[in-house]
C-alpha positions as CSV (number, residue, x, y, z in Angstrom):
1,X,119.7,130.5,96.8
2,X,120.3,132.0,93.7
3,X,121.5,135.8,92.3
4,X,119.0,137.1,90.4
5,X,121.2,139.3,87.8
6,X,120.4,143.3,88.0
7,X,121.7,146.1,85.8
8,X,125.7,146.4,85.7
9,X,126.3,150.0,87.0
10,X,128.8,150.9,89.7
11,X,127.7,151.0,93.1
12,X,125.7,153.9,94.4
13,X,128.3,154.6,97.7
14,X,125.3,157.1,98.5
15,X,122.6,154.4,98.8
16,X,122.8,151.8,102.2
17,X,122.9,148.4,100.6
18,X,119.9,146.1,101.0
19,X,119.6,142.3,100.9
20,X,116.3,141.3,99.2
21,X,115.4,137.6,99.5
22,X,113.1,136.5,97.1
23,X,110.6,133.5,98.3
24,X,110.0,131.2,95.4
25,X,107.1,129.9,95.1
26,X,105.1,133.1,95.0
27,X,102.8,134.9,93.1
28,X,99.9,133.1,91.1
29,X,98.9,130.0,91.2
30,X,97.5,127.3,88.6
31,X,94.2,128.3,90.2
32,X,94.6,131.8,89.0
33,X,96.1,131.9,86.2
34,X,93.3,129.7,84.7
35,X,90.2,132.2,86.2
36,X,92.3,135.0,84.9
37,X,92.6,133.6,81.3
38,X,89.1,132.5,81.2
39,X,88.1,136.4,81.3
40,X,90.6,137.5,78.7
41,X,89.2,134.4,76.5
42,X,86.1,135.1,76.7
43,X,86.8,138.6,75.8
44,X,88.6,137.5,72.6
45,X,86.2,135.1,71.6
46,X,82.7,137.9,72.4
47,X,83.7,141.2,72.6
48,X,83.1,143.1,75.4
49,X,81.2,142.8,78.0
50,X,82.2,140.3,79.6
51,X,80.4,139.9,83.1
52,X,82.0,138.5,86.2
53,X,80.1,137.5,89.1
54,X,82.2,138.6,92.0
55,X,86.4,139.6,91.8
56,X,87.2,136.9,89.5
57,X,90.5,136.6,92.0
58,X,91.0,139.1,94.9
59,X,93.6,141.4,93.5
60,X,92.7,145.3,92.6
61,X,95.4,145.6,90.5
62,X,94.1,141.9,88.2
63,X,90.5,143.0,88.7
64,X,91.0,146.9,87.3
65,X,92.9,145.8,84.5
66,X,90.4,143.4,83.7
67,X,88.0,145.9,83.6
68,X,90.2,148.0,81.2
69,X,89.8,145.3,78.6
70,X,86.2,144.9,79.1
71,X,85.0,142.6,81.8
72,X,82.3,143.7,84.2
73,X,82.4,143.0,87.7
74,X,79.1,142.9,89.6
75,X,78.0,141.4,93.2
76,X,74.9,139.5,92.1
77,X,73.6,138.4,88.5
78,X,70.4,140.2,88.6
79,X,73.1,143.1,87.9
80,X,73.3,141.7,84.4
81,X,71.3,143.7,82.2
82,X,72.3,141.0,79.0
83,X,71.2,138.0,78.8
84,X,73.4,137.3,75.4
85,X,76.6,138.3,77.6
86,X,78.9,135.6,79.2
87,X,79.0,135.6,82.8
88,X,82.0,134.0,84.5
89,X,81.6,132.7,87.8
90,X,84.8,133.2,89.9
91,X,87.8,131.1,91.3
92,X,86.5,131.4,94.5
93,X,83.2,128.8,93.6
94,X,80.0,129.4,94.2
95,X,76.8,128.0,96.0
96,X,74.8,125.9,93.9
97,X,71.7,128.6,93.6
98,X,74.2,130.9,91.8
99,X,74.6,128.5,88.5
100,X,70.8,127.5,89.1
101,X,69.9,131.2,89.3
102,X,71.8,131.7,85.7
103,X,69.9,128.4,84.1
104,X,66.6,130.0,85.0
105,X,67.8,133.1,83.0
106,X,69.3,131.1,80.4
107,X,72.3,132.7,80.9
108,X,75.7,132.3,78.9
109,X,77.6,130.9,81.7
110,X,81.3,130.0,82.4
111,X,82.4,128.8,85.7
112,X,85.5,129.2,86.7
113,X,85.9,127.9,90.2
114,X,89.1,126.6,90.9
115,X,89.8,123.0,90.2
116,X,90.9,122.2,93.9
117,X,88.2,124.4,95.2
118,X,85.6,121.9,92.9
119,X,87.3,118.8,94.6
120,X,86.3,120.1,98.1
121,X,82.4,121.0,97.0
122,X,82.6,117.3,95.5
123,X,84.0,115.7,99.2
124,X,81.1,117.9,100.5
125,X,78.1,116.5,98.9
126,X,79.9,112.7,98.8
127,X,79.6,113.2,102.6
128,X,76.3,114.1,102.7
129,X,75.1,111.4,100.6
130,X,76.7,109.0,102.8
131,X,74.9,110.4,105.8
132,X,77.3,112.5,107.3
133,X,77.7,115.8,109.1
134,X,80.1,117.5,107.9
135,X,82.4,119.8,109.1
136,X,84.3,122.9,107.6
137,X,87.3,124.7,109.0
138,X,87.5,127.9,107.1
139,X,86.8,131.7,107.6
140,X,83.0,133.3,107.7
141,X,82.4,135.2,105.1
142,X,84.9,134.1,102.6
143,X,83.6,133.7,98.9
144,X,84.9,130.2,98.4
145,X,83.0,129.1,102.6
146,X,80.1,131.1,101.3
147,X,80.4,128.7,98.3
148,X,81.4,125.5,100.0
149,X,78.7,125.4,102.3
150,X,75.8,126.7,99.6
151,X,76.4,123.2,98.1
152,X,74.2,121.0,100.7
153,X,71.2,122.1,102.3
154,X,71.2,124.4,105.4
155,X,72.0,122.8,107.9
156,X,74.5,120.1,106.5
157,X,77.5,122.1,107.5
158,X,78.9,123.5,110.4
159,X,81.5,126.1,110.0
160,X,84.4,125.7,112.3
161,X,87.1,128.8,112.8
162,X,89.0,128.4,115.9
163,X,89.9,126.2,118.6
164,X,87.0,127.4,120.3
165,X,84.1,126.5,118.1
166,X,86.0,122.7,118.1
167,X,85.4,123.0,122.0
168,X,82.1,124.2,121.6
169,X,80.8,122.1,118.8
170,X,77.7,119.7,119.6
171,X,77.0,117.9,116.5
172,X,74.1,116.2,115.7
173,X,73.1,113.1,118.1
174,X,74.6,109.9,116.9
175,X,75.8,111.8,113.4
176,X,79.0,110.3,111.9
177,X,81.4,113.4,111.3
178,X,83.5,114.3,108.6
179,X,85.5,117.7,107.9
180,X,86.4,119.6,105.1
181,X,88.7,123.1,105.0
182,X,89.3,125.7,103.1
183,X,92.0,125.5,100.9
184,X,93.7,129.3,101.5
185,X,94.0,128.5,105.0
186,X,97.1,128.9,107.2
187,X,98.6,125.4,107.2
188,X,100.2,125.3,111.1
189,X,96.7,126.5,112.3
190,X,94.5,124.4,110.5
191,X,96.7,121.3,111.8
192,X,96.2,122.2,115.3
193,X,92.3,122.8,114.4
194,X,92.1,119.4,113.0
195,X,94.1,117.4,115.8
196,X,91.7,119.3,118.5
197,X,88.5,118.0,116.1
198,X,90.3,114.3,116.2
199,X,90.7,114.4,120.0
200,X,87.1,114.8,120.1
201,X,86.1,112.9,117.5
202,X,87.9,109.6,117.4
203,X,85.8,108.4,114.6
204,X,86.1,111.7,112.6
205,X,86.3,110.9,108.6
206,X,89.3,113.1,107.3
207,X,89.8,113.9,103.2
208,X,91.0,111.7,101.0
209,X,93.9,114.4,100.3
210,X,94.4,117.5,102.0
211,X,92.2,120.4,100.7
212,X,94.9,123.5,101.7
213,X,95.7,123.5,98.3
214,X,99.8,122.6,96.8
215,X,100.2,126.7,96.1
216,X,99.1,127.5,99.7
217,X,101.6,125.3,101.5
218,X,104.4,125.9,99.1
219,X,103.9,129.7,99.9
220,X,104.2,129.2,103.1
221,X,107.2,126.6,103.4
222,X,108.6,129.5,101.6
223,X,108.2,132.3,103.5
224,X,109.0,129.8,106.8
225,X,112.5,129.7,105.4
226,X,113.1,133.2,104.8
227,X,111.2,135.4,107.3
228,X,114.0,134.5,110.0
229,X,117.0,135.8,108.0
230,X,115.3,139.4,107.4
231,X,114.5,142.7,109.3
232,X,111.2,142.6,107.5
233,X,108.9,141.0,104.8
234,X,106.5,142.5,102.3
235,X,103.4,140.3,101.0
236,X,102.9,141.7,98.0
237,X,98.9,141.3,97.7
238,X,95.2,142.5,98.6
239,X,93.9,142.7,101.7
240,X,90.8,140.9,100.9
241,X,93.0,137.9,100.1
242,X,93.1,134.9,102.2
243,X,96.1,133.7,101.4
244,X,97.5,136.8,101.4
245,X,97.0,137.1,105.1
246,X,98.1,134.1,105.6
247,X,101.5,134.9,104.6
248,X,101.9,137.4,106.5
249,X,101.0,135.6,110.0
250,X,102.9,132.8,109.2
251,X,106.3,135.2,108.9
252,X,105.5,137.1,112.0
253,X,105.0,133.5,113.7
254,X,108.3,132.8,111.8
255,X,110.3,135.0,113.5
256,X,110.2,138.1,111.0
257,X,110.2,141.5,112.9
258,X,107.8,143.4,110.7
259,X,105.6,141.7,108.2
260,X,103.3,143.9,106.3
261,X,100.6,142.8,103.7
262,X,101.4,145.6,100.3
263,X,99.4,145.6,97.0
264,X,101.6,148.9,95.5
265,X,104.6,150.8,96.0
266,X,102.4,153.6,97.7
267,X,101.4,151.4,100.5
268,X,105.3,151.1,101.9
269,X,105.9,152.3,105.0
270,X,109.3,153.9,104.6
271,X,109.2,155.0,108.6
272,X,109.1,150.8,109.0
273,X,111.4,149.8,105.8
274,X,113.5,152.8,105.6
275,X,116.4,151.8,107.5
276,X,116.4,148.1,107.3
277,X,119.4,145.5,105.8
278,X,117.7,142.8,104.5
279,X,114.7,142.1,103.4
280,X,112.1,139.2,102.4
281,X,109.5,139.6,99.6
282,X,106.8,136.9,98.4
283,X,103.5,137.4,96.9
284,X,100.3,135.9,97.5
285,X,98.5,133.3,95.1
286,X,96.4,136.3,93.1
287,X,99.2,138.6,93.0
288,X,100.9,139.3,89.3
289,X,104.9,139.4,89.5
290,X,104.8,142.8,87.6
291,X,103.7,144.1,91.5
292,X,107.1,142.1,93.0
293,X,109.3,144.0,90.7
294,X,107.3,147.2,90.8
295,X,108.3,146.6,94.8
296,X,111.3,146.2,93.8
297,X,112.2,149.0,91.8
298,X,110.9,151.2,94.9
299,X,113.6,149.6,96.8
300,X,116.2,150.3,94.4
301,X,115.3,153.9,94.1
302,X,116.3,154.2,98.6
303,X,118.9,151.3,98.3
304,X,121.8,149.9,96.6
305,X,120.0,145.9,96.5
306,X,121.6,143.0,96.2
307,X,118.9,139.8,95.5
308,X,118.8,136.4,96.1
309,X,115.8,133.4,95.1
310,X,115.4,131.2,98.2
311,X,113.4,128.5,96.5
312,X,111.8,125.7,98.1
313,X,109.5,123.9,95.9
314,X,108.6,123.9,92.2
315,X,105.8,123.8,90.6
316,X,104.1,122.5,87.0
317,X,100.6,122.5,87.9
318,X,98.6,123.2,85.1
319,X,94.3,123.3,84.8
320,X,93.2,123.9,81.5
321,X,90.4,126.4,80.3
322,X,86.3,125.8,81.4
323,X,85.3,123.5,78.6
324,X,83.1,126.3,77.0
325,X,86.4,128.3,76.0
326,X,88.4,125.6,74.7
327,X,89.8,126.2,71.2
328,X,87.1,125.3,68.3
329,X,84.8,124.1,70.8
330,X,83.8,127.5,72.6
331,X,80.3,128.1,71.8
332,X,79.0,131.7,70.5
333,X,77.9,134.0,73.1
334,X,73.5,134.1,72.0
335,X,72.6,136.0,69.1
């Protein structure tokens, strides 16, 4: 663990001390950090607008100040009323109609699915060549499922989200089997969803490396650690995010007495967080750490705090720009 320095003033004998552990990893990811640039590069290199198909990550806070600087958000690209605009596709990936449905328009486009996200829709249609059925543990109606399973034909896939569907599941006669999974899932149930699909399936063809991607699982070994030392333990993130979620089961399961899911400081619940001792913070993978210390702050108003970094991992993962907005070889946006 290790202190993270504060402002030297003398103790506030008023304020009930607080104990803030700090999970480390947290906040963004390599993932994010590279959707998140692509907008703001593409916004220096053509002006505004910029469009983005979708939240380009699922954070209010990233998504409205990309907006201040110029990017568009719409659901669909028929929503695009310029054809000589970029339009970035988000981290989440897409189905392949989406960058089809952009050719035939002979749009500007920029996609900025995550790398790891990529590497599952690859393991996908491999599968598929090869004759198998495949497969994929995730939640319905998530962007990046929507995405993952709009790469094969209808059909190709089946979606698998609890221990029941394994149970369940009748597969095509005589099919060889393979899975894929989401990579924002919660890493304790997505083993025990797997070992249920290899009880059944014997034969059953498993990645070539696990798709619950590195900033996933370090987030979580993280919050494992701390959530049994605290009273409670604020996610800082959006509700809409996966991963985000999945922080916050995986402390209650942890042992953490309250676990709440907070994108600002006016989401606290001070009848929950007003009288505890100690207290864990992470943030989810589309979360920016200006919302950590905002959180923070908050606390320090109500509490004399006293912080520590509980780290368990480290991380240098770096994905560089979509090839389109890299350096002198970014193409102009159409005249």
């Amino acid at each position: 663990m290790k202190t993270l320095a504060r402002p030297e003033t003398a103790p506030d004998v008023t304020k009930p001390p607080l104990d803030i552990l700090l999970c480390a990893p947290r906040g963004f990811c390599a993932g994010v950090v590279r959707a998140i640039d692509a907008v703001e590069k593409a916004l220096s290199l053509h002006g505004a607008p910029v469009y983005v198909r979708h939240e380009i990550v699922h954070n209010k806070y990233v998504v409205e100040s990309l907006k201040r600087k110029g990017a568009v958000f719409v659901a669909e690209l028929d929503e695009v009323p310029d054809e000589t605009r970029p339009v970035i596709f988000s981290a989440h990936g897409v189905a392949k109609a989406v960058p089809a449905a952009a050719k035939a328009r002979n749009l500007f486009a920029i996609d900025a699915t995550c790398p790891l996200v990529t590497k599952v829709h690859r393991e996908a249609e491999v599968h598929h060549k090869r004759g198998r059925h495949i497969l994929l543990v995730g939640h319905a109606g998530h962007p990046e499922v929507i995405g993952t399973m709009g790469q094969l034909p209808d059909g190709a896939i089946t979606l698998i989200e609890t221990l029941a569907d394994v149970a369940a599941l009748e597969p095509p006669p005589g099919a060889a089997l393979a899975y894929v999974t989401q990579t924002t899932l919660s890493v304790d149930d997505t083993r025990g969803i797997v070992e249920a699909l290899q009880r059944r399936f014997p034969d059953l063809i498993a990645p070539h490396k696990e798709d619950i991607c590195y900033a996933t699982t370090n987030r979580q070994e993280a919050v494992k650690r701390v959530a049994p030392l605290v009273q409670g333990l604020i996610v800082v993130g959006s509700p809409n995010s996966s991963n985000s979620q999945r922080l916050r089961e995986v402390a209650e399961r942890a042992g953490c007495p309250v676990a709440r899911l907070v994108l600002r400081t006016d989401e606290i619940d001070w009848s929950v967080f007003g009288a505890i001792r100690s207290l864990g913070i992470t943030a989810g993978a589309s979360a920016p750490e200006v919302l950590v210390e905002e959180i923070i702050d908050a606390f320090a108003e109500r509490y004399e705090v006293r912080v520590e970094t509980v780290s368990t991992a480290s991380e240098d993962v770096f994905f560089p720009l979509p090839r389109e907005l890299r350096g002198d070889a970014a193409p102009a946006a159409a005249e």
